[in-house]
C-alpha positions in Angstrom: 32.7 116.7 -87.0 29.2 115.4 -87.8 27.8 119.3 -88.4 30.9 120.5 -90.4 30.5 117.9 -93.0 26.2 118.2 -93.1 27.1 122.2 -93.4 29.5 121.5 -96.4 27.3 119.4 -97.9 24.2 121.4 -98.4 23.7 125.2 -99.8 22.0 127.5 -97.0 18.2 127.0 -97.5 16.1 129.4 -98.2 13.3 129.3 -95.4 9.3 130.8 -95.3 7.0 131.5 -92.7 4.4 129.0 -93.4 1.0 128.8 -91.3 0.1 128.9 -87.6 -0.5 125.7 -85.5 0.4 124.3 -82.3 1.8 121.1 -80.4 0.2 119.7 -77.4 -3.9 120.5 -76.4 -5.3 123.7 -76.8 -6.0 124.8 -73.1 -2.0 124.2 -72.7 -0.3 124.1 -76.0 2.5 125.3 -77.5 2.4 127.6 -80.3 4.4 127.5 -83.4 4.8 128.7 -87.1 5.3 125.9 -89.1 7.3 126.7 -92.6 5.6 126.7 -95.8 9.2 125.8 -97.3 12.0 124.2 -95.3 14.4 123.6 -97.9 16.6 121.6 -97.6 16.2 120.9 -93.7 13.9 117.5 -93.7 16.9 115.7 -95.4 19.4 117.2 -93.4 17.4 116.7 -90.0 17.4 112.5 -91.7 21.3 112.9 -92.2 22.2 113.8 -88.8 20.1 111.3 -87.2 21.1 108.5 -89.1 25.1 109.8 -88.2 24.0 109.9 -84.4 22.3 106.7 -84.6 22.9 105.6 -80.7 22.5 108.5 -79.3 19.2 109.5 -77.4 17.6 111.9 -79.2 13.5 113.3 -79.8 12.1 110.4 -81.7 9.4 112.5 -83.1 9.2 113.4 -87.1 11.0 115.9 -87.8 9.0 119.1 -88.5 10.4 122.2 -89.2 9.1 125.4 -86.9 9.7 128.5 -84.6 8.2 127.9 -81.1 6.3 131.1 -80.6 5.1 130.7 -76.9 4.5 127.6 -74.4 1.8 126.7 -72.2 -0.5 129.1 -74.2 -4.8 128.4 -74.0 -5.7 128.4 -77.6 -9.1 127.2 -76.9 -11.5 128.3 -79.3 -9.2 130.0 -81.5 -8.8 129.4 -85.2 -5.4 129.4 -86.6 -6.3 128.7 -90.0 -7.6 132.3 -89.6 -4.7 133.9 -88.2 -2.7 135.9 -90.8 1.1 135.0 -91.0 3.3 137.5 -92.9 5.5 136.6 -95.8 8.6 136.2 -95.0 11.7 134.2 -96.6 15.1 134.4 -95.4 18.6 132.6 -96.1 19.9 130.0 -92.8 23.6 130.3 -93.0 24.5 128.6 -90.0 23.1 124.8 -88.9 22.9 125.0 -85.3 22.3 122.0 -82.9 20.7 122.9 -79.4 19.9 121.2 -76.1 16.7 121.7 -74.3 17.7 121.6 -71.1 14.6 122.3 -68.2 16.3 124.3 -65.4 14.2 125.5 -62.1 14.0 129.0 -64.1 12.6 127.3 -67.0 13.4 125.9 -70.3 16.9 126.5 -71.8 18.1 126.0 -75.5 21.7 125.6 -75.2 23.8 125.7 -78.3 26.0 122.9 -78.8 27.5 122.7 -82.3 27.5 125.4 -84.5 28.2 125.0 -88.8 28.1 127.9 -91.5 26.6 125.9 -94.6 29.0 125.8 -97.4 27.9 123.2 -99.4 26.7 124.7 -103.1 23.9 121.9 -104.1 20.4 123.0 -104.1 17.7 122.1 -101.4 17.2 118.0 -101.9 20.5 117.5 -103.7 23.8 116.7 -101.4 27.0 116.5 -102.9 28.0 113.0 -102.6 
C-alpha cells in the first residue's frame, strides 16, 4: 500500500527533541515538544497527503511533535525557559494513527504500520 512504498522509499530519520511549546491557549492548551530535527518527515507527511488526496484528513501544516499532556494551564509559564534534554533517536517504523474521541477520552488507534527501508538520506527519495 500507500505506507509500504513511503517506508521503502525513505531511510529511517534520525529525530531530536527540539524545544517546548504548545497548541491551543494557555489556560487550556496542549503541550508538546516540537523537534529541533525531523528528518526526513516534512516530505514524507507531503507525500502521503498528496497519495490520499480525497480523503478527509487534518488540514493543518504538518508539524512534527510528541503531545506531552492536554488541557494543561500554561498561564504565565515560559517555555522558552524550560530545559529539554538532548535526545536523538532512529524512527524505524512510519506509523499512521486515528484519533478517535471515545466517552473515556482520546484514543490513537494504529492503522497502518511500515518499517522504513528505503536507503536515501533525509530530503532525498529514491525516485
Amino acid at each position: 500500500g500507500i505506507m509500504d512504498t513511503l517506508a521503502a522509499r525513505f531511510a529511517p530519520p534520525r529525530l531530536s527533541l527540539g524545544q517546548a511549546g504548545y497548541f491551543g491557549r494557555p489556560g487550556n492548551a496542549i503541550l508538546h515538544c516540537g523537534l529541533r530535527d525531523a528528518g526526513s518527515l516534512p516530505d514524507i507527511a507531503a507525500k502521503l497527503k498528496e497519495a490520499l488526496a480525497g480523503f478527509p484528513f487534518d488540514a493543518k501544516p504538518f508539524r512534527a511533535h510528541i503531545t506531552l499532556a492536554r488541557k494543561v494551564d500554561i498561564t504565565g509559564i515560559d517555555l522558552l525557559s524550560v530545559a529539554v534534554p538532548q535526545v536523538s533517536w532512529q524512527a524505524n517504523e512510519l506509523l499512521l494513527y486515528e484519533s478517535r474521541r471515545e466517552a473515556d477520552g482520546l484514543h490513537y488507534i494504529p492503522i497502518v504500520r511500515s518499517s522504513f527501508t528505503g536507503a536515501s538520506s533525509p530530503g532525498q527519495t529514491r525516485q
